[in-house]
C-alpha positions as CSV (number, residue, x, y, z in Angstrom):
1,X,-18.0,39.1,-27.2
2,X,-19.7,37.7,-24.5
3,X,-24.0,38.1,-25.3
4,X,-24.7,37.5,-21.6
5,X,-27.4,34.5,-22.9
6,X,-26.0,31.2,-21.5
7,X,-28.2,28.2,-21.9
8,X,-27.8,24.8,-20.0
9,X,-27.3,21.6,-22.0
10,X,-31.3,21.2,-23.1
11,X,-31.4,24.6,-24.3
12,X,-28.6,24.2,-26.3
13,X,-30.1,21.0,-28.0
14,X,-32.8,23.1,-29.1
15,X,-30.7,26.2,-30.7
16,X,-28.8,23.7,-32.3
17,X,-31.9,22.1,-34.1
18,X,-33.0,25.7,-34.9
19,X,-30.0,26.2,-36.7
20,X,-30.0,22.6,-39.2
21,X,-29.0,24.8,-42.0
22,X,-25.7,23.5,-41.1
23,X,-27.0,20.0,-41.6
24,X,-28.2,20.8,-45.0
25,X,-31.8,22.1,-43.8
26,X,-33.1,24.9,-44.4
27,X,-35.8,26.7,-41.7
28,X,-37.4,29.8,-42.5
29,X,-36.4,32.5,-39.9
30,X,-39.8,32.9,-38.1
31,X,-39.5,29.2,-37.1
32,X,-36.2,29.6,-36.0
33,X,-36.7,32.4,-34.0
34,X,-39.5,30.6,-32.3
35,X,-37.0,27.9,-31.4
36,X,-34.8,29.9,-29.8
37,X,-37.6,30.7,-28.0
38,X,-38.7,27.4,-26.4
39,X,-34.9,27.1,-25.6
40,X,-34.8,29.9,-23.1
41,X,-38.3,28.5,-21.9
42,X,-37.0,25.1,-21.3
43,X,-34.2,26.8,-19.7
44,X,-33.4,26.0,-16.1
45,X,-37.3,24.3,-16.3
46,X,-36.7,21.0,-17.4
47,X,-33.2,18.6,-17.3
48,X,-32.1,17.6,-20.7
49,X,-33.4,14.1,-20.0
50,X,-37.0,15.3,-19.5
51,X,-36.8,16.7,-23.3
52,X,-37.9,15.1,-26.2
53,X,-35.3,12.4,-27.5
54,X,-34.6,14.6,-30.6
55,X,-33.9,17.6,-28.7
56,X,-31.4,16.3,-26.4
57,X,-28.1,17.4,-26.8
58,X,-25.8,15.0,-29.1
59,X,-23.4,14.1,-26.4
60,X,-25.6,13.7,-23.2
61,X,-26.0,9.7,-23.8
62,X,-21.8,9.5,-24.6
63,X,-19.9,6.7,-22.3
64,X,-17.5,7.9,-19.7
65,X,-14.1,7.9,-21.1
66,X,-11.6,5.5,-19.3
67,X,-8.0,5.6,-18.9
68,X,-5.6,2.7,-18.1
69,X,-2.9,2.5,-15.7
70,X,0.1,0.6,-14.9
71,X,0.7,-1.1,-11.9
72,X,5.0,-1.4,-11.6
73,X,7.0,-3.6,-8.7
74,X,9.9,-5.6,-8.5
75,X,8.1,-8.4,-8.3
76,X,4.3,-9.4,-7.1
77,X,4.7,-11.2,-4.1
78,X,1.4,-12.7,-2.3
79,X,0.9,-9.7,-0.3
80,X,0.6,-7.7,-4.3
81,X,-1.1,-9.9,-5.4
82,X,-4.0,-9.6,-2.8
83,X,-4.1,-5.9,-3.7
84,X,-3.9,-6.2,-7.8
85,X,-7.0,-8.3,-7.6
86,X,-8.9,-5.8,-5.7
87,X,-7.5,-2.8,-7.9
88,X,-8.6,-4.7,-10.7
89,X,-12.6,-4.8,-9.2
90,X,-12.6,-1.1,-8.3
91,X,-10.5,0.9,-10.8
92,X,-12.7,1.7,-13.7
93,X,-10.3,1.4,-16.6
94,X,-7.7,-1.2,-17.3
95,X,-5.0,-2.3,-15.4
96,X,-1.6,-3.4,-16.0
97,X,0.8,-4.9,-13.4
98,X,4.0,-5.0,-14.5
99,X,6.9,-6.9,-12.2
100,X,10.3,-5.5,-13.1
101,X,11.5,-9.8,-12.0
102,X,9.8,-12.8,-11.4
103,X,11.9,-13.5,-8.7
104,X,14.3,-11.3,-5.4
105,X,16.6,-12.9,-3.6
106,X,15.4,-12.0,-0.3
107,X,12.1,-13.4,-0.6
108,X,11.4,-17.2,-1.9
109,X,7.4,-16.3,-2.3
110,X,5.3,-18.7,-4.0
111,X,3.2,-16.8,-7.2
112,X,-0.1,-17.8,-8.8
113,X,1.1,-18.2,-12.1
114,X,-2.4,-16.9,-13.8
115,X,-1.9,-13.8,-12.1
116,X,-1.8,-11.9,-15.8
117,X,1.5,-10.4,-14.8
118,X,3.9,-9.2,-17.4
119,X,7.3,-9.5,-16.4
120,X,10.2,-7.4,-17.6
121,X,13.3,-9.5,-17.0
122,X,13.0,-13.7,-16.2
123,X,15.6,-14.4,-13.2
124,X,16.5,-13.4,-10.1
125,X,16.0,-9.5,-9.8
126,X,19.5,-8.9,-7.6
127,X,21.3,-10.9,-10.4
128,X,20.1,-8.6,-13.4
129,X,21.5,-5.7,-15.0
130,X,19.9,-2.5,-14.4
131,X,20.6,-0.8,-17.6
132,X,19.1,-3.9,-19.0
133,X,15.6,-4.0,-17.2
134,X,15.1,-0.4,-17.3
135,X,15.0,0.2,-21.2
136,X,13.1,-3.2,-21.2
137,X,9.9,-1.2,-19.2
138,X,10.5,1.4,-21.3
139,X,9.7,-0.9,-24.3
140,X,6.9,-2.4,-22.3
141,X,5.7,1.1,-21.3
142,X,6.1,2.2,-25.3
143,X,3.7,-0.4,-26.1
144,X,0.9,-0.7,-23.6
145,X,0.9,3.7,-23.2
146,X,-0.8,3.9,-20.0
147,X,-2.5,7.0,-19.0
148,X,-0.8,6.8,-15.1
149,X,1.7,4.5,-14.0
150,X,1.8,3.8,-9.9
151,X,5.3,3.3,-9.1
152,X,6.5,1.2,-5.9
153,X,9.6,3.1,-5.0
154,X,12.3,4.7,-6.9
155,X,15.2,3.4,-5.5
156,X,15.9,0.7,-8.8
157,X,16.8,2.7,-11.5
158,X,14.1,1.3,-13.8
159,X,11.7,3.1,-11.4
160,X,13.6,6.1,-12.5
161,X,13.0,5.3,-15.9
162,X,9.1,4.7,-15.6
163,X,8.6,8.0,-13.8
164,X,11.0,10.0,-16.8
165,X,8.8,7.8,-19.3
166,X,5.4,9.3,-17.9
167,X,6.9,13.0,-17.8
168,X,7.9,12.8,-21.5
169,X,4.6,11.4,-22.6
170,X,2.5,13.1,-20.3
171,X,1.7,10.5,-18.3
172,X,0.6,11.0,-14.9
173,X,2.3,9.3,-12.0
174,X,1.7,7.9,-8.4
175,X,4.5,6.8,-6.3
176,X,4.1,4.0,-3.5
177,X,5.8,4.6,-0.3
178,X,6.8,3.5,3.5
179,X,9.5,4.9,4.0
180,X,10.1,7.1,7.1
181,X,13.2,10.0,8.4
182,X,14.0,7.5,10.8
183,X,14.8,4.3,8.5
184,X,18.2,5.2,8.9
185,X,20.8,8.1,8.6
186,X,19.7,10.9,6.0
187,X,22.1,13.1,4.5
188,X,20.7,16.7,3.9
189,X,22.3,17.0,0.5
190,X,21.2,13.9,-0.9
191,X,17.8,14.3,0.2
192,X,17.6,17.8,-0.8
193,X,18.2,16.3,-4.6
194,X,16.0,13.4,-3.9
195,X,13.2,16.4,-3.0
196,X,13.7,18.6,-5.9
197,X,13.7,15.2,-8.1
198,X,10.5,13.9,-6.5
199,X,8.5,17.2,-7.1
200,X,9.4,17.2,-10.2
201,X,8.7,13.5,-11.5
202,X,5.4,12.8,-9.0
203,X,2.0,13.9,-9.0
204,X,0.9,12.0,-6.1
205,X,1.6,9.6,-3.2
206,X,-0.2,6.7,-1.6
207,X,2.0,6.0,1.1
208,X,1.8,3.5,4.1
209,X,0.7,5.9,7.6
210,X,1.8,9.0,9.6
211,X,5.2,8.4,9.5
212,X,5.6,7.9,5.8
213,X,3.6,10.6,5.1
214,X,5.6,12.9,7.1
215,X,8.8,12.2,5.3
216,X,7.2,12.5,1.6
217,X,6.0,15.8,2.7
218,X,9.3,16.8,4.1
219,X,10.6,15.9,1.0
220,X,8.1,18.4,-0.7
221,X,5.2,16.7,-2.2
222,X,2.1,18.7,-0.5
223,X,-0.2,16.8,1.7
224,X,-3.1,17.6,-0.2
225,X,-1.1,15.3,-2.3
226,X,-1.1,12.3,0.1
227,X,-3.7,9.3,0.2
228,X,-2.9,7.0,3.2
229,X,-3.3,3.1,3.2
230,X,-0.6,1.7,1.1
231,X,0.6,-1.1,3.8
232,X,-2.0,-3.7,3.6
233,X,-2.4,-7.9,3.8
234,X,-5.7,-9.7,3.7
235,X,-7.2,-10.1,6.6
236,X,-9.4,-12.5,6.2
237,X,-6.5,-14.9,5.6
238,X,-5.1,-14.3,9.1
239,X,-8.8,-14.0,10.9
240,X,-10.1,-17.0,10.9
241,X,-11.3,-18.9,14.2
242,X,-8.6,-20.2,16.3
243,X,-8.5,-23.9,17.2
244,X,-9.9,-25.3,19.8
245,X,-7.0,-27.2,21.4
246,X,-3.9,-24.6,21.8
247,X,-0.3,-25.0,22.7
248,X,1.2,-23.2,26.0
249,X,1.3,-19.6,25.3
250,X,4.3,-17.9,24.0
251,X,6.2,-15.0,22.3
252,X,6.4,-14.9,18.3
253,X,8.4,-13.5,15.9
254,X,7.9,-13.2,12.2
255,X,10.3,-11.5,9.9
256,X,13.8,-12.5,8.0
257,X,17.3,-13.2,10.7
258,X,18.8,-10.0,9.8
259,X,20.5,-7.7,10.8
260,X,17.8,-4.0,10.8
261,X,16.0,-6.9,13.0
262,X,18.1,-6.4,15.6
263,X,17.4,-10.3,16.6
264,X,20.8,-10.6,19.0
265,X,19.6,-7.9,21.7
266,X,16.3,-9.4,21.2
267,X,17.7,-12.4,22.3
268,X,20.0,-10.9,25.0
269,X,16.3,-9.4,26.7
270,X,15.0,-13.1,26.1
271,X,17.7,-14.1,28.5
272,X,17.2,-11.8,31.2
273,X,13.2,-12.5,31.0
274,X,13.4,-16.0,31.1
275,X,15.7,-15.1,34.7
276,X,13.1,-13.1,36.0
277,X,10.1,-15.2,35.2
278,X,11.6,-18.4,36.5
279,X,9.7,-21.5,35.8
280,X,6.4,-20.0,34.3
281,X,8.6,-18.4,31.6
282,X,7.2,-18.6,28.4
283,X,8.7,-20.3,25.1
284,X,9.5,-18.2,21.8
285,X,9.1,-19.3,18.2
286,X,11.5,-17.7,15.8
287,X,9.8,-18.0,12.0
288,X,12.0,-16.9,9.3
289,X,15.3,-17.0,7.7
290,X,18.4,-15.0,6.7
291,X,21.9,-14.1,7.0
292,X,22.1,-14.4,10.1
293,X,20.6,-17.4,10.8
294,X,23.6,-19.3,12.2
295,X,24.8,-16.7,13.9
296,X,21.5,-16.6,16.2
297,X,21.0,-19.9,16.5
298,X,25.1,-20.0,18.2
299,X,23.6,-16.7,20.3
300,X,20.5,-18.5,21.9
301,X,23.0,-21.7,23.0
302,X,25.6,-19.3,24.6
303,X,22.6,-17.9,26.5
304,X,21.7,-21.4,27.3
305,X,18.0,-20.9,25.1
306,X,18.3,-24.2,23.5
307,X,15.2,-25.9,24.6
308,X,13.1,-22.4,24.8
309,X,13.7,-21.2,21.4
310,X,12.1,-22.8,18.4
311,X,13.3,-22.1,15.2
312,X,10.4,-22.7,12.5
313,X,12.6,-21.6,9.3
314,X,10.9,-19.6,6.7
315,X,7.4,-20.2,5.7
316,X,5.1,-19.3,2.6
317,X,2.4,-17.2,4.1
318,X,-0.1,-19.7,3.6
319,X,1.4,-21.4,6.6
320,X,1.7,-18.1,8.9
321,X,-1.9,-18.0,9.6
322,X,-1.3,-21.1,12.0
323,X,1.5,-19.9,13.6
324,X,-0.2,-16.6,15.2
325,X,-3.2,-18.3,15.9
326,X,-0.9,-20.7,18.4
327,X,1.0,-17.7,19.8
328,X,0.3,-15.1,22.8
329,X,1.6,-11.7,21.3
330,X,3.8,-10.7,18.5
331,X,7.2,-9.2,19.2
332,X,8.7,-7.1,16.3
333,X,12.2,-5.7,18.4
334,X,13.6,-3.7,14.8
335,X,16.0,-1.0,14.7
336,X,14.8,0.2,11.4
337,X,11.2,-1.0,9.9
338,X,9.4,1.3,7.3
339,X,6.4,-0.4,8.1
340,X,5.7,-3.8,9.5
341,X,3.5,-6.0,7.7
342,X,3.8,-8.8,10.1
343,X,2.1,-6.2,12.5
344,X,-0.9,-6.2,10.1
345,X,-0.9,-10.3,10.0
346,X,-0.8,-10.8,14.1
347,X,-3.4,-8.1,13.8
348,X,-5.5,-9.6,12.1
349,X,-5.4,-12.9,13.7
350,X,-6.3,-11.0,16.8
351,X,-3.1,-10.9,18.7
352,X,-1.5,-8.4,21.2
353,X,1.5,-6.4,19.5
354,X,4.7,-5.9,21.4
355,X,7.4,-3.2,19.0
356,X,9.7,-1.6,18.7
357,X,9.4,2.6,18.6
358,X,11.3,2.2,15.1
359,X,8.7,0.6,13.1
360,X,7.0,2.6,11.2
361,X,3.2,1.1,11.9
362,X,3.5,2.1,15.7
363,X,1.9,5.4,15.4
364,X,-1.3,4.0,13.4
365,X,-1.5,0.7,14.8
366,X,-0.2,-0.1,18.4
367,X,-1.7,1.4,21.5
368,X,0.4,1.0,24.7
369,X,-2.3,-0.6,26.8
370,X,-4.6,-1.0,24.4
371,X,-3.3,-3.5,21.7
372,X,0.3,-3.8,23.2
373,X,3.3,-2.5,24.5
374,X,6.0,-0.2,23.0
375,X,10.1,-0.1,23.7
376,X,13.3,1.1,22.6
377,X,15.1,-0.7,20.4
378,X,18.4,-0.6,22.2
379,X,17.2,-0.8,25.7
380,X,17.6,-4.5,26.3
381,X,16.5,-4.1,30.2
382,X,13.0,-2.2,28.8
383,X,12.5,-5.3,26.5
384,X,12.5,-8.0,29.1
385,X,10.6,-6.1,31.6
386,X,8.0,-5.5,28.9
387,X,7.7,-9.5,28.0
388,X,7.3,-9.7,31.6
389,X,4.8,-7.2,32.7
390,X,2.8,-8.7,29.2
391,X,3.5,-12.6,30.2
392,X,1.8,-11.6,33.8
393,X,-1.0,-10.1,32.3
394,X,-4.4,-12.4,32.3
395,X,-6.1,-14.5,29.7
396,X,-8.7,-12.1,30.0
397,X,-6.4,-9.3,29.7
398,X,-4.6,-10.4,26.6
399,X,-7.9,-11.5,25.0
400,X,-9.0,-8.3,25.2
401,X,-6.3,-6.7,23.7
402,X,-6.1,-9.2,21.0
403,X,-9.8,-7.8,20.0
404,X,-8.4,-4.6,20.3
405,X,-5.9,-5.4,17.5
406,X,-8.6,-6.7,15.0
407,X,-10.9,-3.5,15.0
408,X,-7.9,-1.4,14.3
409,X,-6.3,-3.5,11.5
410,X,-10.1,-4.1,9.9
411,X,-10.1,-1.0,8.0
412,X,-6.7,-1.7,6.3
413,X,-7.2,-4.6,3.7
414,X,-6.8,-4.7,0.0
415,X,-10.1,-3.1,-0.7
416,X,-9.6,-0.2,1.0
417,X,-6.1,0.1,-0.3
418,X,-8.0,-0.3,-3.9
419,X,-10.4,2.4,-3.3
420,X,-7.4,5.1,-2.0
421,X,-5.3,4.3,-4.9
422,X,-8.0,4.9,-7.5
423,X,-9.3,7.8,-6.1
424,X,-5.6,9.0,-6.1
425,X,-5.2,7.9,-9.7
426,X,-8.6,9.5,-11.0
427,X,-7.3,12.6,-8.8
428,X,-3.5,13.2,-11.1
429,X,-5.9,12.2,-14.3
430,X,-8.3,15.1,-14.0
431,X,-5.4,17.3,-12.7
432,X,-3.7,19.6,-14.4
433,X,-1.0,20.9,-12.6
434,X,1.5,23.6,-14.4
435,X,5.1,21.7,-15.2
């Protein structure tokens, strides 16, 4: 039955040192009674650490309690690895990263070695049996019991297996995301499962901008749900002064030959702008590698591109800095691009961005007129007229835009990606949502 007498934490200390019979002392009931009394006098007068030291209540001076997480991708490529060292300075608990490989086939990174990763399977990812790795994280997750685990994806099914982990043990769980509706073809059943799946395994979402966002909500997870900020590179890497003596201006593209790139119509607008420009056409350097590296480099000979396309290979992203400081704008033609992290790198290094209305950093990133120019994929007319309207532009011109591009990438690094996550984390850790 409720009394109606509630005291704060300084008048509890006192009632509870009124009352020491429990702890074996015994007060005579006048004195005790004139306790009580200085507790509802103290009440509301004075905060608890204003009282006297032995009247303070026992658990006023008791350390925060901290709760650990696990950090899960593939693998930790460069870009990861920028973020995990900045999660690792803000959260307030301990972190784990866990890297389901220590290598993927589709990228030949280069990995600091005491980057205090634990890895679940040694080999290439592609190469290994899922129904190996997956009860493998399991056993990792068994032994290190985190209190959330931030999942990049859930597309491998040892992804599946982390998030079923956290809902048997309680465990609450973030997933990492950028993908977007328009990545490719959706089927309504299949993402009508996925939903009802999602809502059921995920507390909470950092995903990568507008676009991503749109789709996780779509899928059902509520926006309140949502922190922003998950596609990030350091900055600083990418910012730093250009060199004084620079070659001829000219296009760049960053990115792997394949396919989703849509690298042959990219080409086949090449062509036609080099026509229309004439003699002050500019050159374009082509830095990557992939499946369809051959085939390309047969394309840009048909089209008589020999001596204006320079193909640099792939490059650790140590080297990439270089390369956008030497080049005029960035052109990223893809037909499907969840993101765009090469966007972020040009940024950075204060270039213009020329890309496609498929990638998904458009929205949040490029400005037509501002930082760049947009097109349509598929349009190969719209893409040389654009590389020509932007090759005609000044120095001036482009220098302004290329400032333009560095105070809109500055607020996405790996620090501010650090302080979404953790406040997303801390969010799910003091939630308690109904199953």
């Amino acid at each position: 039955m409720d009394s109606g007498l509630h005291l704060d934490d300084g008048a509890i200390g006192v009632f509870n040192y009124a009352n020491l019979g429990g702890h074996g002392v015994s007060l005579p009931l006048y004195v005790r009674c004139f306790l009580v009394g200085v507790a509802l006098w103290y009440r509301g007068r004075s905060p608890p650490s204003s009282l006297p030291f032995c009247l303070a209540h026992p658990s006023s001076a008791a350390p925060p309690m901290t709760h650990s997480l696990a950090l899960i991708h593939t693998q930790f490529g460069p870009y990861h690895l920028a973020r995990l060292r900045s999660l690792r300075a803000h959260y307030p608990g301990p972190v784990y990263a866990i890297q389901l490989a220590d290598q993927e086939a589709l990228r030949a990174w280069t990995v600091d070695a005491d980057a205090d990763l634990i890895t679940v399977a040694t080999g290439t990812l592609e190469s290994l049996s899922p129904r190996a790795i997956a009860p493998s994280l399991v056993q990792q997750l068994d032994r290190l019991r985190p209190d959330a685990l931030v999942i990049a994806g859930y597309h491998h099914p040892a992804m599946r297996a982390a998030f079923t982990w956290a809902r048997r043990q309680g465990a609450r769980t973030v997933l990492l995301s950028d993908s977007q509706g328009r990545d490719r073809p959706r089927n309504p059943l299949v993402e009508a499962l996925k939903g009802a799946w999602l809502r059921r395994h995920c507390d909470a979402a950092l995903v990568a901008g507008s676009r991503a966002a749109a789709y996780v909500e779509q899928l059902g997870l509520p926006s309140d749900r949502l922190w922003r900020g998950y596609d990030v590179v350091d900055n600083g890497q990418f910012s730093t002064p250009r060199p004084l003596t620079k070659a001829a201006p000219h296009f760049l593209y960053v990115g792997r030959l394949s396919p989703e790139k849509n690298l042959r119509r990219f080409l086949q607008a090449y062509a036609r702008y080099r026509q229309q420009a004439g003699a002050i056409a500019w050159h374009l350097v082509m830095v990557g590698s992939g499946p369809q590296g051959a085939e390309l480099q047969a394309l840009a000979q048909q089209l008589d591109l020999t001596a204006a396309v320079h193909w640099a290979g792939f490059q650790q992203l140590a080297n990439l800095p270089a390369y956008y400081q030497a080049a005029a704008a960035l052109v990223l033609p893809s037909v499907s691009e969840p993101w765009g992290l090469v966007v972020n790198e040009a940024m950075a290094a204060g270039l213009p961005i020329l890309a496609s209305t498929q990638c998904g950093c458009v929205p949040d990133l490029v400005f037509p007129g501002i930082n760049g120019a947009l097109f349509s994929p598929w349009d190969v007319e719209q893409l040389a007229d654009v590389l020509l309207r932007f090759s005609r532009r000044s120095p001036c011109q482009r220098q302004q835009m290329g400032q333009a591009s560095q105070g809109l990438i500055a607020h996405y690094t790996p620090d501010h990606w650090a302080i979404a996550l953790s406040d997303c984390v801390l969010f799910v850790l003091g939630d308690r949502r109904p199953e």
